[in-house]
N, CA, C and O atoms as a GROMACS GRO file, in nm:
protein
  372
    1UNK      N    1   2.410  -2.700  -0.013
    1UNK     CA    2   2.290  -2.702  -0.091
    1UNK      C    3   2.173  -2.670   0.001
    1UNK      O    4   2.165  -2.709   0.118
    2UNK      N    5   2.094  -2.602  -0.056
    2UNK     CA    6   1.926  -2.566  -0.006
    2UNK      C    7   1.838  -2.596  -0.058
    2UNK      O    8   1.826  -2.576  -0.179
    3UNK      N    9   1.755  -2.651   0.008
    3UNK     CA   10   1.619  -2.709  -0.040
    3UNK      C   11   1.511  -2.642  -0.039
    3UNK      O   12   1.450  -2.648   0.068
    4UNK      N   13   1.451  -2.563  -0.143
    4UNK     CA   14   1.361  -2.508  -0.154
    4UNK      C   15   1.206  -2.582  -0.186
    4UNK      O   16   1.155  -2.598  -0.297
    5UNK      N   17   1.141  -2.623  -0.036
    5UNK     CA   18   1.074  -2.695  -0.054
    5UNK      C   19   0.936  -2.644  -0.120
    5UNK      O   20   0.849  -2.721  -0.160
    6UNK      N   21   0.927  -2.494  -0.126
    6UNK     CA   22   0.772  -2.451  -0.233
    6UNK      C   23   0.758  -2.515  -0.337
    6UNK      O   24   0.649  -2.532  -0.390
    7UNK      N   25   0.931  -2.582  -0.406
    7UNK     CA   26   0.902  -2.607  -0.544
    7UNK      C   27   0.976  -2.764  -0.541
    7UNK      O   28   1.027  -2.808  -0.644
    8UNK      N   29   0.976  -2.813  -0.462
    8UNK     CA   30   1.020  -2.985  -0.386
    8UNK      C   31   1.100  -2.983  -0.538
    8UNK      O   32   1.071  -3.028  -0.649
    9UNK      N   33   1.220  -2.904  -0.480
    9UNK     CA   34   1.339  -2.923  -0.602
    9UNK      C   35   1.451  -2.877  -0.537
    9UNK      O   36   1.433  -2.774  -0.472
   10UNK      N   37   1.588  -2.936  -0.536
   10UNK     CA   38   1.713  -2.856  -0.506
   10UNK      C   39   1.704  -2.758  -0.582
   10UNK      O   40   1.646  -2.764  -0.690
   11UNK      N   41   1.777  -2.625  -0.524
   11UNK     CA   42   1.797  -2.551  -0.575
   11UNK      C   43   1.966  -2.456  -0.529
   11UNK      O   44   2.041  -2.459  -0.431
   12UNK      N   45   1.964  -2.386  -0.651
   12UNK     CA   46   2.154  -2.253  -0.609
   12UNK      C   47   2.078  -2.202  -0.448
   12UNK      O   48   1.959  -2.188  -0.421
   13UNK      N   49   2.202  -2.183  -0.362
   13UNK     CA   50   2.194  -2.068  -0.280
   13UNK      C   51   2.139  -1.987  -0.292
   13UNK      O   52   2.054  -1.938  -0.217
   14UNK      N   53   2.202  -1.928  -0.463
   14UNK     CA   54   2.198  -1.760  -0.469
   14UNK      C   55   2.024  -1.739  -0.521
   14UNK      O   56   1.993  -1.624  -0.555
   15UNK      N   57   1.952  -1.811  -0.525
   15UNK     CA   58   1.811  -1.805  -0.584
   15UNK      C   59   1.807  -1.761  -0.434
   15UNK      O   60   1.797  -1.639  -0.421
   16UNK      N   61   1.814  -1.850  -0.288
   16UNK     CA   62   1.786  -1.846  -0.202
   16UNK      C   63   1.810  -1.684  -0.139
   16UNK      O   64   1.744  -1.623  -0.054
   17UNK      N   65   1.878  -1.661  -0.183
   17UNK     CA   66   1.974  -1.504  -0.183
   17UNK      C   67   1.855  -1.425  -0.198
   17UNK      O   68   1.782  -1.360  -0.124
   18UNK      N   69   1.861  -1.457  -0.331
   18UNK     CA   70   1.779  -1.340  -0.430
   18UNK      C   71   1.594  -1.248  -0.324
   18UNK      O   72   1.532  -1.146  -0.295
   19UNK      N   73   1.606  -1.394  -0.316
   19UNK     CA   74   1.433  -1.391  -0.257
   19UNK      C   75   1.415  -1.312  -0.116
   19UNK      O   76   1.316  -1.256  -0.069
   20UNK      N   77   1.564  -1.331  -0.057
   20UNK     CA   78   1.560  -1.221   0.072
   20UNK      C   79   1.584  -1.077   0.090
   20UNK      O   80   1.599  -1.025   0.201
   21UNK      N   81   1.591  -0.984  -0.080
   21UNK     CA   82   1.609  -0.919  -0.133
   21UNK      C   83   1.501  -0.808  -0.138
   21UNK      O   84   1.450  -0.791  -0.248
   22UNK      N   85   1.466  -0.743  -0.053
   22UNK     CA   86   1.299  -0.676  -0.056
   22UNK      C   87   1.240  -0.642  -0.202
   22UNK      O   88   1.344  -0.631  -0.268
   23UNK      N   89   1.160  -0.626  -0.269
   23UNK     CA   90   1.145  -0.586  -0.388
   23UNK      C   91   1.246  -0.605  -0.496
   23UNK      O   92   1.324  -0.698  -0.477
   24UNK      N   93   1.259  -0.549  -0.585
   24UNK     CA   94   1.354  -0.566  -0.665
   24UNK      C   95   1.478  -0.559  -0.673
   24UNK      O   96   1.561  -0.609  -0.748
   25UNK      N   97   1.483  -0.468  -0.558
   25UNK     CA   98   1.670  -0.417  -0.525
   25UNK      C   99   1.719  -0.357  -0.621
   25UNK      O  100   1.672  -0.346  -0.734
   26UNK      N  101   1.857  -0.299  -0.562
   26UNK     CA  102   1.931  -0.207  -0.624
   26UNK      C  103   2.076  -0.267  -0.609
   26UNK      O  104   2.125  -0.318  -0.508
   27UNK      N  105   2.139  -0.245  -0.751
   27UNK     CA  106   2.272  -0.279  -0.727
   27UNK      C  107   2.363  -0.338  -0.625
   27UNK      O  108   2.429  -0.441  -0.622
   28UNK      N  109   2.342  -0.221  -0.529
   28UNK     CA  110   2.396  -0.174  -0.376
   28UNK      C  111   2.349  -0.309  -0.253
   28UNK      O  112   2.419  -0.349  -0.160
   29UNK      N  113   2.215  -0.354  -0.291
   29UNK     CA  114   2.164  -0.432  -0.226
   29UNK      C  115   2.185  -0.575  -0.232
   29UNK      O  116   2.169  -0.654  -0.140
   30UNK      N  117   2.228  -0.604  -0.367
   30UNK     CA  118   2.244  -0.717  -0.450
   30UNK      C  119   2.444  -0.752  -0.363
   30UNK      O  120   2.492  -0.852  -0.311
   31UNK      N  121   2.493  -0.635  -0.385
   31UNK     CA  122   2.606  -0.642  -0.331
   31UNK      C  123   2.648  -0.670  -0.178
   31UNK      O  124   2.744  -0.729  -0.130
   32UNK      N  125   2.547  -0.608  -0.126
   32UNK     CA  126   2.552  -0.614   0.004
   32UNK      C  127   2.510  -0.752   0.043
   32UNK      O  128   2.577  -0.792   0.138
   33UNK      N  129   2.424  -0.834   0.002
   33UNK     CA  130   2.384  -0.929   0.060
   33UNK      C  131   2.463  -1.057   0.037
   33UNK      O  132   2.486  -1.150   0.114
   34UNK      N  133   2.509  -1.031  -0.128
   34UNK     CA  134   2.601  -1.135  -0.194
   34UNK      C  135   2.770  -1.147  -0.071
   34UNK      O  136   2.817  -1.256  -0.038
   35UNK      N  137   2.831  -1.005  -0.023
   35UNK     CA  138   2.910  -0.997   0.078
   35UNK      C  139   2.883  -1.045   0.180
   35UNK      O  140   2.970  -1.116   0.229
   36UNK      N  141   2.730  -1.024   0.268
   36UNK     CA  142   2.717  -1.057   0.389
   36UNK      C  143   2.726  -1.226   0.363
   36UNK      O  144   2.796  -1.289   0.442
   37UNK      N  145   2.680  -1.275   0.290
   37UNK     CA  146   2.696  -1.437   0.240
   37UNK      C  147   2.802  -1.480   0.210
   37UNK      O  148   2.820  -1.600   0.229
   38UNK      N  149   2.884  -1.418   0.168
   38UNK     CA  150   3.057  -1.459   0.196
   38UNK      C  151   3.118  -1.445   0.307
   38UNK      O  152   3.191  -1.533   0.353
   39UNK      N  153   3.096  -1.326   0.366
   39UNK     CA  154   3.146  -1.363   0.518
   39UNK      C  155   3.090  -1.455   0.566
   39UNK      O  156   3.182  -1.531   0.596
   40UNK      N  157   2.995  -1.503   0.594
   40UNK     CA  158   2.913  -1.632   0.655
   40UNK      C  159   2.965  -1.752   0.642
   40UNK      O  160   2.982  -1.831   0.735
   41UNK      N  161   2.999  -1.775   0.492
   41UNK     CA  162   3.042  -1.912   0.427
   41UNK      C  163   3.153  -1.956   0.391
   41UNK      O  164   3.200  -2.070   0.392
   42UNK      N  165   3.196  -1.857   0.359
   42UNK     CA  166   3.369  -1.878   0.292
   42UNK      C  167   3.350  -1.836   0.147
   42UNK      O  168   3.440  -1.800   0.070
   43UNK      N  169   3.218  -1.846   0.122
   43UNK     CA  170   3.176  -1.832  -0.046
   43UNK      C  171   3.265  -1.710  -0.093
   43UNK      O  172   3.303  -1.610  -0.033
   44UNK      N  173   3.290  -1.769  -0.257
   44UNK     CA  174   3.397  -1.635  -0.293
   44UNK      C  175   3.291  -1.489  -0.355
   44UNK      O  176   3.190  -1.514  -0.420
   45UNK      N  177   3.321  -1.388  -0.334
   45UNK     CA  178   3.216  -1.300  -0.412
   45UNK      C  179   3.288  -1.238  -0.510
   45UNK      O  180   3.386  -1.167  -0.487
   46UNK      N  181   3.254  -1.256  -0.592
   46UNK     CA  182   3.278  -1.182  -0.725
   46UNK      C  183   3.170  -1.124  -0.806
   46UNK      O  184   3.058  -1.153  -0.765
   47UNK      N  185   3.178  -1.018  -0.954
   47UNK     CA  186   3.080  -0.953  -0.992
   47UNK      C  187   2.952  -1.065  -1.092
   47UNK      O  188   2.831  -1.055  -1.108
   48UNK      N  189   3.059  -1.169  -1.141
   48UNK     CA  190   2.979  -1.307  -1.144
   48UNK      C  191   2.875  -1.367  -1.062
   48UNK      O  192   2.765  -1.413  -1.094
   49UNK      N  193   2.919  -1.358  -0.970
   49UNK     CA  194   2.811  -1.399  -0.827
   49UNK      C  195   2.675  -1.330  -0.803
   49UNK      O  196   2.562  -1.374  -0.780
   50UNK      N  197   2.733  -1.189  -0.817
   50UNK     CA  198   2.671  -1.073  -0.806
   50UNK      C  199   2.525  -1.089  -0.899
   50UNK      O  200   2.408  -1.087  -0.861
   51UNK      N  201   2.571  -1.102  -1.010
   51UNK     CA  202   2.461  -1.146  -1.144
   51UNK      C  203   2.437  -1.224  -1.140
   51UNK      O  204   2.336  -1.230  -1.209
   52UNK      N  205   2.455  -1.313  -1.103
   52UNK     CA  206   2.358  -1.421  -1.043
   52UNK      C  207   2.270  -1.441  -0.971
   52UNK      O  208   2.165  -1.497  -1.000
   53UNK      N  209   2.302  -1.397  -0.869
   53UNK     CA  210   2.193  -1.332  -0.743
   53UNK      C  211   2.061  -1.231  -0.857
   53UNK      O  212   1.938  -1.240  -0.863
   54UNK      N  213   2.161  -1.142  -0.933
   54UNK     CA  214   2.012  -1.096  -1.016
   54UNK      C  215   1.957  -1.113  -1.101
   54UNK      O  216   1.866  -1.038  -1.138
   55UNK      N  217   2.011  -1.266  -1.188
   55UNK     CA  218   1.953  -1.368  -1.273
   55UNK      C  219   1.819  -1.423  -1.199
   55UNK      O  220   1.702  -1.423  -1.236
   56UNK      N  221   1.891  -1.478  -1.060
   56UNK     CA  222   1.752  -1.512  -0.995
   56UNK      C  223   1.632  -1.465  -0.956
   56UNK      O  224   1.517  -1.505  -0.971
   57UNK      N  225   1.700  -1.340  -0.884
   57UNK     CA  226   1.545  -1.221  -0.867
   57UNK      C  227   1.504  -1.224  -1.010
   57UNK      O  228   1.403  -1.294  -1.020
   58UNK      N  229   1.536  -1.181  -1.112
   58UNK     CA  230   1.480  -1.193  -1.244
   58UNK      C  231   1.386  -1.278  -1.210
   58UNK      O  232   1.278  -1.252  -1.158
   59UNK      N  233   1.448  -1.423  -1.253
   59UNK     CA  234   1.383  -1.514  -1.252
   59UNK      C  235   1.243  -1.571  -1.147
   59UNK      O  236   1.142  -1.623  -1.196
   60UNK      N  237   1.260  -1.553  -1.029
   60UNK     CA  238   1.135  -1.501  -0.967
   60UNK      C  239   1.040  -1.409  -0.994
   60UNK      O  240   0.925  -1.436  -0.964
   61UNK      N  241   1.062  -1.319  -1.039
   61UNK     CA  242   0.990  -1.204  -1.104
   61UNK      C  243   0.903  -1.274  -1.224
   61UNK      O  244   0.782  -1.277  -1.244
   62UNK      N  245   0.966  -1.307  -1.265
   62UNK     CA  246   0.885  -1.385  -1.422
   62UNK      C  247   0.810  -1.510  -1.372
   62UNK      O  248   0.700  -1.508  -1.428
   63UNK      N  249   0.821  -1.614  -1.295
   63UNK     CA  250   0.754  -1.696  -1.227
   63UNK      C  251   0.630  -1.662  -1.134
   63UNK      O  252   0.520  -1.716  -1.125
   64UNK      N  253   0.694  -1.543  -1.060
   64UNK     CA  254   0.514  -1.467  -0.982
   64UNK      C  255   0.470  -1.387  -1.103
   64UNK      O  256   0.355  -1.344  -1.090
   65UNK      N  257   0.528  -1.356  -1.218
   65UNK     CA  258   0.398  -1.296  -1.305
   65UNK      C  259   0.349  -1.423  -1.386
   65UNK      O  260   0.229  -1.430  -1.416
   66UNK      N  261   0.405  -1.488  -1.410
   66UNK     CA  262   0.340  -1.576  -1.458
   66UNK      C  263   0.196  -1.720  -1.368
   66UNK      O  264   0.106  -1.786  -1.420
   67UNK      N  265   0.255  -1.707  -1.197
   67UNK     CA  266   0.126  -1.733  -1.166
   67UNK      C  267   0.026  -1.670  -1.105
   67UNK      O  268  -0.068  -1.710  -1.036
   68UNK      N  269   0.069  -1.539  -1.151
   68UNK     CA  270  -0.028  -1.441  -1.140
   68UNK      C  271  -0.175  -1.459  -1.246
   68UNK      O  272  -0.173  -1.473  -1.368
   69UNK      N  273  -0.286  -1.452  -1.167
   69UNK     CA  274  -0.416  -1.382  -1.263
   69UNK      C  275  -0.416  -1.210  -1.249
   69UNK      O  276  -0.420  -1.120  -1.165
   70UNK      N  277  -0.410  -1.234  -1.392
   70UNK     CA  278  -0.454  -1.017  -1.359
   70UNK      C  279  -0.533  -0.960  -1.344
   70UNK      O  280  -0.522  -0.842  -1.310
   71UNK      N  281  -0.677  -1.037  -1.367
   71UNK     CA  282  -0.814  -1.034  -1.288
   71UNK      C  283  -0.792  -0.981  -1.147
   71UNK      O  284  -0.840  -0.874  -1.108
   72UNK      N  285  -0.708  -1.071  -1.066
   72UNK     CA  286  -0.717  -1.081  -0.907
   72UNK      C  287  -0.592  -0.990  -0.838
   72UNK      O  288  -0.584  -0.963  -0.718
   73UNK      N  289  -0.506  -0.954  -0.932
   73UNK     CA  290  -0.369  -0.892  -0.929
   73UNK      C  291  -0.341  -0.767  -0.963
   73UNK      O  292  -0.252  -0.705  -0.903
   74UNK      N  293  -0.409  -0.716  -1.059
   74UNK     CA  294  -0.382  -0.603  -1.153
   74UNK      C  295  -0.259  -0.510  -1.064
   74UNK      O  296  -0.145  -0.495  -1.107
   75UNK      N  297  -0.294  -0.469  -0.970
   75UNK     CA  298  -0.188  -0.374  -0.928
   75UNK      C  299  -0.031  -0.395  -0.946
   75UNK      O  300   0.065  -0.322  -0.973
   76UNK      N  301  -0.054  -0.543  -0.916
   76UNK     CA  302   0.070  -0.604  -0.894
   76UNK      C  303   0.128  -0.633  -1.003
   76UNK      O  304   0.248  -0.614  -1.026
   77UNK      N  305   0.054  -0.678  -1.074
   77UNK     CA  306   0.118  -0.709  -1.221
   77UNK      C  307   0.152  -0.590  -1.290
   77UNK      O  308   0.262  -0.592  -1.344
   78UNK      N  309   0.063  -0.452  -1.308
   78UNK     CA  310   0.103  -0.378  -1.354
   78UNK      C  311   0.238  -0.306  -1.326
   78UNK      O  312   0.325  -0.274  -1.406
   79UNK      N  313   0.234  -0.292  -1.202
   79UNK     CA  314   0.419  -0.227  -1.126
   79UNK      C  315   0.482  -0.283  -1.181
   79UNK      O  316   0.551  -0.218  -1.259
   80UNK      N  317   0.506  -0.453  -1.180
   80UNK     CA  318   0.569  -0.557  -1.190
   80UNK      C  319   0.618  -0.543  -1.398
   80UNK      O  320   0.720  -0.554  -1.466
   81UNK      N  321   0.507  -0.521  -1.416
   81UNK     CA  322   0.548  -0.507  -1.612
   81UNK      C  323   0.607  -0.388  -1.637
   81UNK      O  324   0.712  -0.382  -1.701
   82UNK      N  325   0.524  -0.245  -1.573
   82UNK     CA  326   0.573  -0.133  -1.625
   82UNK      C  327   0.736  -0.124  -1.556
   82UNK      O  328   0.825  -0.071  -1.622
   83UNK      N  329   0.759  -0.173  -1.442
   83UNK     CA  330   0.876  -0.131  -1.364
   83UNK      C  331   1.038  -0.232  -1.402
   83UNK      O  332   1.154  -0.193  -1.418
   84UNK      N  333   0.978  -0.366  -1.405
   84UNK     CA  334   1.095  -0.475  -1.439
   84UNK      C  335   1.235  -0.453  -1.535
   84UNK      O  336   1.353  -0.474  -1.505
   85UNK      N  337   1.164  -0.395  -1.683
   85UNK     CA  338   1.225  -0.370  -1.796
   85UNK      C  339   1.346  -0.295  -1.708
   85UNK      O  340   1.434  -0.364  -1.655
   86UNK      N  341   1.344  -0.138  -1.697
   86UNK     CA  342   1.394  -0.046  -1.620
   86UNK      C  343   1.488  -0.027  -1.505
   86UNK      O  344   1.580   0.050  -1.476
   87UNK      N  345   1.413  -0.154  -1.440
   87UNK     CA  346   1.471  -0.257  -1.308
   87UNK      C  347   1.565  -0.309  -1.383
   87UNK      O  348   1.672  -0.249  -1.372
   88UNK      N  349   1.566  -0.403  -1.459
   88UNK     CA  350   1.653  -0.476  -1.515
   88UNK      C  351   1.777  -0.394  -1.552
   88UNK      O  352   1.888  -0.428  -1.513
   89UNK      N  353   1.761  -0.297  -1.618
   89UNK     CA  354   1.866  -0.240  -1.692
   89UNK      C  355   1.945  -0.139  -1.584
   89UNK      O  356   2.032  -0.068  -1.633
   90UNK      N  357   1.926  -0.130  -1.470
   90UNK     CA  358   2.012  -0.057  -1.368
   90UNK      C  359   2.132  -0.185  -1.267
   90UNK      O  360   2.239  -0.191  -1.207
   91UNK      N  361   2.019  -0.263  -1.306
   91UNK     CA  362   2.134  -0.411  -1.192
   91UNK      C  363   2.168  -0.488  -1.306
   91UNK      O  364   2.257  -0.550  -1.248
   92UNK      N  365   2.170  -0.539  -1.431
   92UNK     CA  366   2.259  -0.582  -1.543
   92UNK      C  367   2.412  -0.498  -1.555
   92UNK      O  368   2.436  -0.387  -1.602
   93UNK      N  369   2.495  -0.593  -1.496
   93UNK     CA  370   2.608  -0.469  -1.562
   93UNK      C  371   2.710  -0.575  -1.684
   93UNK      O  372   2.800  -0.523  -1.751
   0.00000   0.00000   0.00000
């Protein structure tokens, strides 16, 4: 277990995963990192795992837009809305 203390809550590994993930990632990246974390651990990798890891980036994604102001953000938020949808639908398999 990892303690993700930004949000003084246990939290999955694979959130922990997700976040070391530069930007949104690609398939390829999601895979690669989910592997390099099984060799490390013993952890099993499967395509389950895999989506998980990009349940979480999801899920980060929707948490920084949401404490986002778009006053102070706009750029960011905008990439972040126009690009996600699109994003999403290449790493969902």
């Amino acid at each position: 277990m990892l303690f993700d203390w930004e949000h003084c809550t246990s939290a999955s590994p694979l959130l922990d995963l997700a976040i070391t993930i530069p930007g949104l990632g690609s398939p390829e990246d999601f895979q690669r990192v989910t592997e390099t974390y099984s060799e490390l651990t013993g952890f099993e990798t499967s395509n389950e795992v895999v989506q998980r890891v990009v349940a979480a980036k999801a899920w980060t994604v929707v948490e920084l837009l949401f404490g986002l102001r778009a006053d102070q953000h706009a750029t960011l938020v905008d990439y972040l809305v126009t690009t996600f949808p699109d994003w999403l639908e290449t790493v969902v398999r």
